[in-house]
C-alpha positions in Angstrom: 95.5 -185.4 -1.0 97.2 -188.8 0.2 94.0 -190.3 1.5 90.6 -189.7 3.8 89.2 -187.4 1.4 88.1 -188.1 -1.5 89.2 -184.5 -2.6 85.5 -183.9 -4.6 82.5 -181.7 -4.1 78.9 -182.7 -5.5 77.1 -179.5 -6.3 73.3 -179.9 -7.0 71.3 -176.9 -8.5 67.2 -178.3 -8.2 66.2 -175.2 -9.8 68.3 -175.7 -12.8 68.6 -179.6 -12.7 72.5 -179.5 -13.3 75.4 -180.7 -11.2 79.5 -179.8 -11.3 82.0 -181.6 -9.1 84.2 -179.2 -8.3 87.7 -179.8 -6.2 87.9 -179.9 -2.3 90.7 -177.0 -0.6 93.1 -179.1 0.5 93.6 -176.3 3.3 89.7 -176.5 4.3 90.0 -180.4 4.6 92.8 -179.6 6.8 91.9 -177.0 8.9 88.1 -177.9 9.2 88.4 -181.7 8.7 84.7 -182.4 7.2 81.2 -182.8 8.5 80.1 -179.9 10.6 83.2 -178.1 9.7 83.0 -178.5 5.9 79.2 -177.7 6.8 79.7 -174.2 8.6 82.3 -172.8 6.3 80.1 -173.8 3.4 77.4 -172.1 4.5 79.4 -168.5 5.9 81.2 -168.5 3.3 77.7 -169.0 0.4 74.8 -168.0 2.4 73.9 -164.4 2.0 72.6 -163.1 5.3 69.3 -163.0 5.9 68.7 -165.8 3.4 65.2 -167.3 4.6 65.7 -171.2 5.8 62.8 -172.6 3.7 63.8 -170.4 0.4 65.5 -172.0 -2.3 68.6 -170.1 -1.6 69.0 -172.0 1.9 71.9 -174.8 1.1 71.4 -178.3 2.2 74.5 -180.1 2.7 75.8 -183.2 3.4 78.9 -183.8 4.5 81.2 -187.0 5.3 84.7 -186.9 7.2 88.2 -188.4 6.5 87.2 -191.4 9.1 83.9 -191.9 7.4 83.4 -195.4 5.5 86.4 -196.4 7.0 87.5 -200.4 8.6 86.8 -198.4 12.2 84.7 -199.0 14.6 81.5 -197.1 13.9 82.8 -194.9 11.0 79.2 -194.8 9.6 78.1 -191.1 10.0 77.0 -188.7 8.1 76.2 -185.0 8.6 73.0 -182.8 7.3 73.4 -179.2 7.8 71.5 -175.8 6.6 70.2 -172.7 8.0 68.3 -173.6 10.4 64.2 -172.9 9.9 63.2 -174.0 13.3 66.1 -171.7 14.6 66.9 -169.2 12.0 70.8 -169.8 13.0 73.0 -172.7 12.3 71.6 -176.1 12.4 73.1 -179.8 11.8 72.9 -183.8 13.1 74.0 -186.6 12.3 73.0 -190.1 10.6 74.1 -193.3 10.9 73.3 -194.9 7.6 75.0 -196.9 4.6 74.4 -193.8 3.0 77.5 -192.3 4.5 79.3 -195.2 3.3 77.9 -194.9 -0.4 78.7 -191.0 -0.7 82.3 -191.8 0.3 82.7 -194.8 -2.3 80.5 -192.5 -4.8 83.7 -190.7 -4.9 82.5 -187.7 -2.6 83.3 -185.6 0.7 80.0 -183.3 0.5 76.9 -183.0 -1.4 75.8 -178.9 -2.0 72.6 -178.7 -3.0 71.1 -175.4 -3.4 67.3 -174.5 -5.3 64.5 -175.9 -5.5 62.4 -178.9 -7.9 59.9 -177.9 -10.0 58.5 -180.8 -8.8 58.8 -183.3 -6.1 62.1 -185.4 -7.0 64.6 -187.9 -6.5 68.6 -186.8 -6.5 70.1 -190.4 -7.8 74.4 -190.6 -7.3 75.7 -193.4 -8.8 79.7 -192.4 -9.0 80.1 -190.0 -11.3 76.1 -190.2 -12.9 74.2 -187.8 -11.4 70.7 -187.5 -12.0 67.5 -185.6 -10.5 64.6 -188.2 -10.7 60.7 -187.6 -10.8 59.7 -188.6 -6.9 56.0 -187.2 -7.7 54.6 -191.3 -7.0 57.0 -191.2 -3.4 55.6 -187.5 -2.4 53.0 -188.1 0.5 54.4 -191.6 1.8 56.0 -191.9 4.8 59.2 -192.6 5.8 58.8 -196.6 5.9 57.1 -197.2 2.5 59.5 -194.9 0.6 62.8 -196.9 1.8 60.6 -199.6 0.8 60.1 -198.2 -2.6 63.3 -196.9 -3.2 65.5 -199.8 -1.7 62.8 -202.0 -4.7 64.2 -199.5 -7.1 67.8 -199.7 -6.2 68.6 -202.3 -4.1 68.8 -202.3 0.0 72.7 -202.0 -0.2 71.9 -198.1 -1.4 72.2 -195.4 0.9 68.8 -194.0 1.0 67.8 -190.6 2.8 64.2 -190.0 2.5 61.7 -187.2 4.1 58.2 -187.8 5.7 54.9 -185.7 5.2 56.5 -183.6 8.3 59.1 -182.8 5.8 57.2 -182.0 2.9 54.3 -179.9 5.2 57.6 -178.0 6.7 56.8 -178.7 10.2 59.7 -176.6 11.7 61.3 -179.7 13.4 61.4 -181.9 10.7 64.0 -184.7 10.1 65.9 -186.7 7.6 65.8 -190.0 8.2 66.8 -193.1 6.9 66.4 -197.0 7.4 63.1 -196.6 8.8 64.1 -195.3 12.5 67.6 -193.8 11.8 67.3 -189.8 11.9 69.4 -186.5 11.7 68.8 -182.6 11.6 66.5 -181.5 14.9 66.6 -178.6 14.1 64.2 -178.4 10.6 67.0 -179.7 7.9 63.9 -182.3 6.7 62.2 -179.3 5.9 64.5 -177.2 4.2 64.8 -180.6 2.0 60.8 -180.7 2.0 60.9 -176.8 0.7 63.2 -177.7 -2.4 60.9 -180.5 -3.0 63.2 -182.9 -2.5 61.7 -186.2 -1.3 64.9 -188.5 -1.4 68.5 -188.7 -2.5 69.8 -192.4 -3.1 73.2 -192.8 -2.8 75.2 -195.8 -4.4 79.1 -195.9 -4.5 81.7 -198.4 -5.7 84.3 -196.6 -5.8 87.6 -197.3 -3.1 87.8 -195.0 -0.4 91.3 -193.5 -0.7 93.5 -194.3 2.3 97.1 -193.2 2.7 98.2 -196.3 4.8 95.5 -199.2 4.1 97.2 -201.8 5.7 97.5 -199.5 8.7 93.7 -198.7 8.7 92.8 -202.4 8.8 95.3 -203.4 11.6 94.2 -200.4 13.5 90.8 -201.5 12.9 91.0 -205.1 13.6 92.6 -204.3 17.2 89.8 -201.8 18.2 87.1 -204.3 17.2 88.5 -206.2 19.5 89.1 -203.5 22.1 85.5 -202.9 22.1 83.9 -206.0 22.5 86.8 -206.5 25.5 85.8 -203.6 27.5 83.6 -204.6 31.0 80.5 -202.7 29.6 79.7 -204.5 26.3 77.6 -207.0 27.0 75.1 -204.7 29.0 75.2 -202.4 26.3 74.2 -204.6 23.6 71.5 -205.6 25.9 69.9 -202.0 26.3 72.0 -199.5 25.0 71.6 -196.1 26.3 68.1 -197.1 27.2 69.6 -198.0 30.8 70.2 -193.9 30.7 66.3 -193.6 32.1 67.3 -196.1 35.6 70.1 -193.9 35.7 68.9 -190.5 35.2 65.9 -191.4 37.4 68.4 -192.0 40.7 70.1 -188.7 39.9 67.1 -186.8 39.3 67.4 -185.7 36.1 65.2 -187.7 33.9 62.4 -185.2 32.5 59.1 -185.2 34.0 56.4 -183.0 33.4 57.6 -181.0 30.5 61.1 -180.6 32.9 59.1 -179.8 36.2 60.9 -183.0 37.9 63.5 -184.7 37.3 61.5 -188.1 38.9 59.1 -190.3 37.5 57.4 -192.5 39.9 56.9 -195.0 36.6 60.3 -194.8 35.4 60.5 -198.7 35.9 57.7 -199.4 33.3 59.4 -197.7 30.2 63.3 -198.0 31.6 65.6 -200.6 29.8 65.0 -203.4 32.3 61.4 -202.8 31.7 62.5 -202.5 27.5 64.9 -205.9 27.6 62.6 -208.1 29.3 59.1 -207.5 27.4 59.8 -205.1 24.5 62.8 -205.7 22.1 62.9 -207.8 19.8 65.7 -207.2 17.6 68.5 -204.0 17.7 70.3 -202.6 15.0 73.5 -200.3 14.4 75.0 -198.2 12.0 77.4 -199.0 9.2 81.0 -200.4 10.8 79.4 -200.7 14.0 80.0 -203.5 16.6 78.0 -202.1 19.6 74.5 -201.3 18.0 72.6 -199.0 19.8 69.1 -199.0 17.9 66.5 -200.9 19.9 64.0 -202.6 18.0 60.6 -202.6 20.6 57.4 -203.8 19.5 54.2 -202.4 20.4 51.9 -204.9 22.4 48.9 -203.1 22.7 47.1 -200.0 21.5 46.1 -198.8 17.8 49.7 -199.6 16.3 49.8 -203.6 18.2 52.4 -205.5 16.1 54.3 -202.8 14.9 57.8 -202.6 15.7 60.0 -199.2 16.5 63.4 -198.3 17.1 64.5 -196.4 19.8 66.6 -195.4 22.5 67.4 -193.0 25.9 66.0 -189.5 24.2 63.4 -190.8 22.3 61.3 -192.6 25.5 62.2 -190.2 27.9 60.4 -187.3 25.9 57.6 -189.3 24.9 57.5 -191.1 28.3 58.2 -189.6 31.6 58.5 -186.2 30.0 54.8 -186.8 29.0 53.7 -188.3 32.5 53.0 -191.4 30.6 54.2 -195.1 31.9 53.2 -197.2 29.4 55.6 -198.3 27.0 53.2 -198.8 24.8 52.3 -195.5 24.0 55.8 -194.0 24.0 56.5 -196.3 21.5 53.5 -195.8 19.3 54.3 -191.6 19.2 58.1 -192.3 18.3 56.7 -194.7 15.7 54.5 -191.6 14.5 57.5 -189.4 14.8 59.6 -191.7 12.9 57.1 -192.7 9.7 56.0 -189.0 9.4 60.1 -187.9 9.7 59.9 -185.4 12.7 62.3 -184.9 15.8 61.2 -187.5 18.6 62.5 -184.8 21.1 60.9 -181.3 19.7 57.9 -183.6 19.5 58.4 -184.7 23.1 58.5 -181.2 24.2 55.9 -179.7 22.3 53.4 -182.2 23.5 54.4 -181.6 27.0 54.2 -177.8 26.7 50.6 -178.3 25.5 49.9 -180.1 28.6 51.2 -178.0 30.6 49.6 -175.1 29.0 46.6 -176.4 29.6 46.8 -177.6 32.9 47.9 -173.9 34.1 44.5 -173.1 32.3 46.6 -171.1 29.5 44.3 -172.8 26.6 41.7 -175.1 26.6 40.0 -178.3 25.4 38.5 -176.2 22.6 41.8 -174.1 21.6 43.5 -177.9 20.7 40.6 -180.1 19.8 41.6 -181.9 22.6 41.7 -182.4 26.2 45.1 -183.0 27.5 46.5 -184.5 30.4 49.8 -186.2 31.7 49.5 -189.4 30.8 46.9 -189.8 28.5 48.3 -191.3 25.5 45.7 -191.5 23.4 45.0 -187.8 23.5 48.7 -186.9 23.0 48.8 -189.7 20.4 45.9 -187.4 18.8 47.6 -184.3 19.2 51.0 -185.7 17.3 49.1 -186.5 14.4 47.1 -182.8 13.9 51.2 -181.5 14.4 52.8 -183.4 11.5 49.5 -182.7 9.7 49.8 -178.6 10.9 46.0 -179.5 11.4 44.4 -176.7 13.7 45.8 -175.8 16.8 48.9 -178.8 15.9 49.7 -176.2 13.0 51.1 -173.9 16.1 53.0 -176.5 17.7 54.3 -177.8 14.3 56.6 -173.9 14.6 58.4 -175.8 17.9 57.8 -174.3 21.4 59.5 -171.0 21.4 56.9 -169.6 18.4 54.1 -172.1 20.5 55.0 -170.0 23.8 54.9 -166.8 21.8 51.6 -167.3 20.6 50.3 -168.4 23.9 52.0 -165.5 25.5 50.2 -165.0 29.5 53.7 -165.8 30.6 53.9 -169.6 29.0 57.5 -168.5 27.8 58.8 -169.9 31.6 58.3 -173.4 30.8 58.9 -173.5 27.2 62.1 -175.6 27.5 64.3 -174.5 24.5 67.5 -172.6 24.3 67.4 -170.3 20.9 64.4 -172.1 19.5 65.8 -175.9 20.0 63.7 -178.0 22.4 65.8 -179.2 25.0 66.4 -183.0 24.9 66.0 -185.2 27.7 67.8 -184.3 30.9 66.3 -182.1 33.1 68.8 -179.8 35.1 67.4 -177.9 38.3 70.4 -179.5 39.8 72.9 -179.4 37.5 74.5 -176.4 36.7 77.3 -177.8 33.9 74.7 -179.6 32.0 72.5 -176.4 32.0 75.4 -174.1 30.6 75.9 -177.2 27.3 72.7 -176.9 26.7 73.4 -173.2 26.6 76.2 -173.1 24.3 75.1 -176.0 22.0 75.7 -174.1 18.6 73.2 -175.4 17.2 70.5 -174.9 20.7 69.4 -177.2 23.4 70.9 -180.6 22.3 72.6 -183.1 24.5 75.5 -184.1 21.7 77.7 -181.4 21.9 78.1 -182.2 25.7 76.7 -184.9 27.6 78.2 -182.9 31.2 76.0 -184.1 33.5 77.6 -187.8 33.7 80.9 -185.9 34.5 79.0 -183.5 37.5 77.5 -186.6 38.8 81.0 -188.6 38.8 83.1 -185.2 40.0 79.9 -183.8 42.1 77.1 -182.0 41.5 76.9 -177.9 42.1 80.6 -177.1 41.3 80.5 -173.5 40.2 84.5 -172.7 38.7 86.5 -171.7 36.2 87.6 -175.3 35.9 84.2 -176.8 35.1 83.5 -174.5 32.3 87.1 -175.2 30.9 86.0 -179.2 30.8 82.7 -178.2 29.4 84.9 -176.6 26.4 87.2 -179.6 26.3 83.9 -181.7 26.1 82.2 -179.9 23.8 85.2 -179.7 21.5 85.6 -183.4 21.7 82.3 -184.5 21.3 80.7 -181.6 18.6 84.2 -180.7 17.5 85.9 -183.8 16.5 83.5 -186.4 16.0 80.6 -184.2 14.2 83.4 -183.8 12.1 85.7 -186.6 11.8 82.5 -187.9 11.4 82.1 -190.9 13.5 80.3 -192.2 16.1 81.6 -191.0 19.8 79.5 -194.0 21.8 82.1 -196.1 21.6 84.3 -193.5 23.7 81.5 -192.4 25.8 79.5 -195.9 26.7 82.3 -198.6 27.1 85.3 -196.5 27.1 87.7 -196.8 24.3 90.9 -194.8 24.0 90.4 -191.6 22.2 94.1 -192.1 21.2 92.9 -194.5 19.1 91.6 -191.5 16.9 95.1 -189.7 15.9 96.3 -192.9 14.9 93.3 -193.6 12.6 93.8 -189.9 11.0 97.1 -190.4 10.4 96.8 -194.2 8.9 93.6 -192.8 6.4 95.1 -189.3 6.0 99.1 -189.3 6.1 98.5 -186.3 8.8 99.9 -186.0 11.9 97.2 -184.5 14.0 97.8 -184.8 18.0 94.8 -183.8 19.8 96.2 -180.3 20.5 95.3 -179.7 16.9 92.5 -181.5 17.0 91.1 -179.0 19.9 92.3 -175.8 17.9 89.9 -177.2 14.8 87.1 -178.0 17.2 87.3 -174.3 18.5 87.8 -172.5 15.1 84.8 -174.4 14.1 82.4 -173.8 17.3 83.8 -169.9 16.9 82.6 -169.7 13.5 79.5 -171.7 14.4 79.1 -168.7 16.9 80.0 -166.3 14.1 77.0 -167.5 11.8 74.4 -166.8 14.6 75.8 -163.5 15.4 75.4 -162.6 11.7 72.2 -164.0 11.1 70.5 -162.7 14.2 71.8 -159.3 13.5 73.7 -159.1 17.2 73.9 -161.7 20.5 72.9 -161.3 24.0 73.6 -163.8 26.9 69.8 -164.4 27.2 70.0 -166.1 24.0 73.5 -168.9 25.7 71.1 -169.0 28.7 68.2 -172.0 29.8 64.3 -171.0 30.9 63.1 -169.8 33.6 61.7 -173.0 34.8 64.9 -174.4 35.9 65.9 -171.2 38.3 62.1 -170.2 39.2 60.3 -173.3 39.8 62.0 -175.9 41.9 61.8 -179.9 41.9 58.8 -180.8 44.3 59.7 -185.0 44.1 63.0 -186.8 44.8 66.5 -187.1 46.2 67.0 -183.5 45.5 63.7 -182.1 45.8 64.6 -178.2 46.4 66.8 -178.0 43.8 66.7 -175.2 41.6 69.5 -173.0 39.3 71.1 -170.1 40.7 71.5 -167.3 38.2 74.5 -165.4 39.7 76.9 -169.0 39.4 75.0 -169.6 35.8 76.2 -166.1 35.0 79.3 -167.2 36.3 79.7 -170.0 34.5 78.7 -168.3 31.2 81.6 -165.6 31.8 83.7 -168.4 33.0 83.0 -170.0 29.4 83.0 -166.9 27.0 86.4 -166.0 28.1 88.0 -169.4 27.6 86.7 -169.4 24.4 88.3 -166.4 23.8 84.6 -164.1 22.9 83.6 -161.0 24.8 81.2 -161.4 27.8 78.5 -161.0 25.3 79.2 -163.7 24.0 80.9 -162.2 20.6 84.5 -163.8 19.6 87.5 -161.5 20.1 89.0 -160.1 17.0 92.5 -161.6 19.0 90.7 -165.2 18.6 89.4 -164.8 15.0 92.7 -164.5 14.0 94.4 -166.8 16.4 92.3 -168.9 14.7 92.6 -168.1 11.2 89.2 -166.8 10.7 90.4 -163.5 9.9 88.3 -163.7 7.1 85.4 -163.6 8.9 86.0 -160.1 10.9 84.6 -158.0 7.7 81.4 -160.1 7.9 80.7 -159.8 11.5 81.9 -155.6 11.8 78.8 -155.1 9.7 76.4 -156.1 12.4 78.3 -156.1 15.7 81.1 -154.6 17.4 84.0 -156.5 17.9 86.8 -156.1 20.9 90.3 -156.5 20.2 
């Protein structure tokens, strides 16, 4: 290998305290790039099926790309991945962190750990010393005091990933997090790190990331810093990020509202980014490489938590905000401070709380079922309920399972508004009116999350309701872009999404780090061999595949918005239908959703036919 990878794999066994670096394929590297794509093939081609997510079996990876660490803008990424045990299919994010950074100069593409601790411990990389660490004194802290203690221990430059007590109680939607506000893997991965009683991995490098063409890498990266700052939309993004998104998503009706029943807030204005820039922030902060930070640093004003300061952005408010009927900052900021010291998802918590509500206000459980009486709006309460979930405290030990085990429990037909798509809660854009956005949120490979495809800015600029073969095509392109490339490049895609730089910028960095010439043609046939064997992992873990499971709740076709510009507006199941069929067959699977045996190979996943015969049938 010329350059971008680093060529080594870290393997970790916890249950036997050993480690072996072994060699990276240089055909994997190739064909798969890193990140999510080292991260699937990993775990297809290691996990036996059936392995239970929160056994010591379960693998927790961590996995960098060849753009990762590099002089680019926003190159700062890193990927988490396992089987998923809010899910039970494949489940990843992403973290910006100077980890990232310190795993590529530690002289590493991924980290493999499998086991689990006799007790709770530390994994320490320093280059080549590897060392599994007593964390017995860290185990119970939160999030913020065990950076603290660990950044005492080995200095602030080290890349520190650390779980919260959500993480170590195996609260379903657990994160890892890192920095104090930075956080990745919605869909459990701080749990399955909590169940091999793992409380932190520190991360120092000082190694020299290999580059085929270094002097083309920092003229590349000295134009696109420029570029950036350049483009007409910078200075209003530093100023609110993708906080502006809840303005935005308010005029189009989309921003969530009573657990998704709206897609209006008539206090949108009180917890938006106008709202956020003039009386909140007081500082922002970005990943590693990055010159258009997108962490807003808020600071509570009143309430319980008065002082304290936060980070957030878009998702995190508008699931803990309108989603919640609340419009007071305040309190929206004091539940993603709870989220973000205890290290769970700010959106699963979001949409468990509302689903609570909601429950209750259909009369579906009561004040003595939670502990609590609930309402929209009432922070306090919620603020209440949050803590008895990352506690699993009474009825909080329910929600801490997510919403679809929550809904099952309930049952009397609270499964309708239980907004998830195969067990992910959906993140913040509600979509009675937007068809496009519904079906990403329906093919997300790893459920209901808005990275993989953020459609609903291109249906609003193209217009809204556009049921062809076309719009599913550009879902795919999107998707493969956005989930493809840059979950496993792995960089940061706002810089292409918010103020518009080049994506042609991309081959040219590939080239320059790897000595590859990869045009975005092959960049789209990695992107779909690695969302087919994404789709491949679910199909074997689940034991089969139905369209229900690619297909949003009820809510969204049977309940219409009351409130707005497009009050009325509901889903159609015949065009979703449509659309799915539309999207299965340009991605080359059966219209149940099942990849072709044609496309397996076309893809080079040959290799994977045995494995999926053995539970399903596959066409030619």
């Amino acid at each position: 290998m010329r350059g971008g990878w680093t060529g080594k794999l870290l393997r970790v066994d916890l249950s036997k305290g050993k480690s072996v670096v072994q060699d990276l394929d240089p055909k994997v590297a190739v064909d798969f790039l890193g990140g999510r794509g080292f991260a699937i093939k990993t775990l297809w081609d290691e996990l036996p099926r059936g392995t239970d997510p929160l056994s010591p079996e379960n693998l927790l990876i961590l996995a960098t790309g060849p753009l990762t660490g590099i002089s680019m803008p926003s190159s700062g990424k890193l990927v988490v991945a396992a089987k998923s045990p809010l899910t039970g299919g494949y489940g990843d994010g992403n973290i910006g962190t100077r980890a990232s950074v310190q795993l590529k100069k530690a002289g590493y593409d991924a980290v493999i750990i499998s086991g689990k601790a006799e007790k709770p411990s530390i994994l320490s990389i320093e280059n080549d010393k590897v060392e599994i660490k007593d964390g017995k004194d860290l185990w119970g802290l939160d999030t913020y005091k065990a950076q603290e203690e660990l950044e005492k221990q080995y200095g602030k430059s080290s890349g520190i990933l650390v779980i919260g007590p959500g993480g170590e109680k195996l609260v379903k939607f657990a994160v890892i997090t890192s920095e104090k506000g930075r956080a990745g893997g919605r869909p459990g991965i701080g749990a399955v790190m909590g169940s091999k009683n793992l409380k932190a991995v520190v991360i120092r490098g000082s190694k020299e990331i290999p580059l085929a063409d270094p002097k083309e890498v920092a003229k590349l990266g000295a134009e696109s810093y420029k570029d950036i700052k350049s483009k007409d939309n910078y200075d209003f993004w530093v100023r609110q990020g993708t906080m502006a998104t809840v303005e935005w998503a308010n005029a189009n009706a989309a921003l969530p509202t009573y657990n998704m029943s709206e897609g209006v807030f008539d206090g949108y204005d009180k917890v938006g980014g106008n709202a956020m820039e003039k009386i909140y922030k007081i500082g922002q902060k970005g990943c590693p490489n990055c010159n258009m930070p997108c962490g807003n640093i808020n600071e509570i004003k009143e309430g319980p938590y008065k002082g304290r300061d936060t980070e957030v952005d878009y998702e995190n408010i508008a699931m803990l905000g309108p989603n919640l009927g609340i419009d007071n900052m305040n309190w929206a900021l004091t539940l993603n401070l709870i989220a973000d010291e205890t290290g769970v998802d700010t959106i699963s918590l979001g949409s468990v709380l509302a689903f609570a509500t909601e429950a209750m206000k259909r009369g579906l459980i009561n004040e003595g079922d939670v502990g609590l009486k609930l309402d929209w709006g009432d922070g306090q309460a919620l603020v209440e309920l949050a803590k008895k979930i990352v506690n699993k405290e009474g009825f909080g030990s329910i929600l801490a399972e997510g919403v679809a085990y929550a809904s099952q429990k309930i049952g009397k037909g609270s499964e309708k508004f239980a907004m998830h798509v195969k067990g992910l809660e959906i993140s913040a854009y509600d979509c009675h009116a937007y068809i496009g956005m519904a079906l990403a949120y329906g093919t997300s490979p790893i459920g209901a999350h808005h990275k993989d495809a953020w459609f609903i800015s291109y249906e609003i600029r193209e217009g809204r309701g556009v049921v062809s073969e076309e719009r599913a095509k550009k879902l795919i392109w999107m998707q493969n872009v956005r989930g493809g490339f840059f979950e496993s490049a792995a960089a940061c895609r706002l810089p292409w999404v918010e103020v518009g730089y080049d994506l042609e910028w991309y081959p040219k960095f590939l080239k320059a780090a790897t000595g590859l010439d990869y045009s975005w043609d092959d960049l789209h046939i990695i992107a779909n061999r690695i969302y087919t064997l994404m789709r491949a992992f679910w199909i074997r873990e689940k034991g089969g595949w139905s369209r229900s499971l690619d297909t949003p709740p009820a809510k969204w076709f049977e309940e219409p918005q009351t409130k707005g510009p497009l009050a009325g507006s509901k889903l159609d199941r015949d065009d979703y239908e449509k659309m799915l069929s539309w999207y299965y067959e340009n991605r080359g699977w059966d219209q149940n959703g099942i990849p072709r045996k044609s496309t397996l190979r076309k893809l080079g996943l040959d290799w994977v036919i045995p494995g999926l015969e053995g539970v399903v049938s596959l066409s030619e």
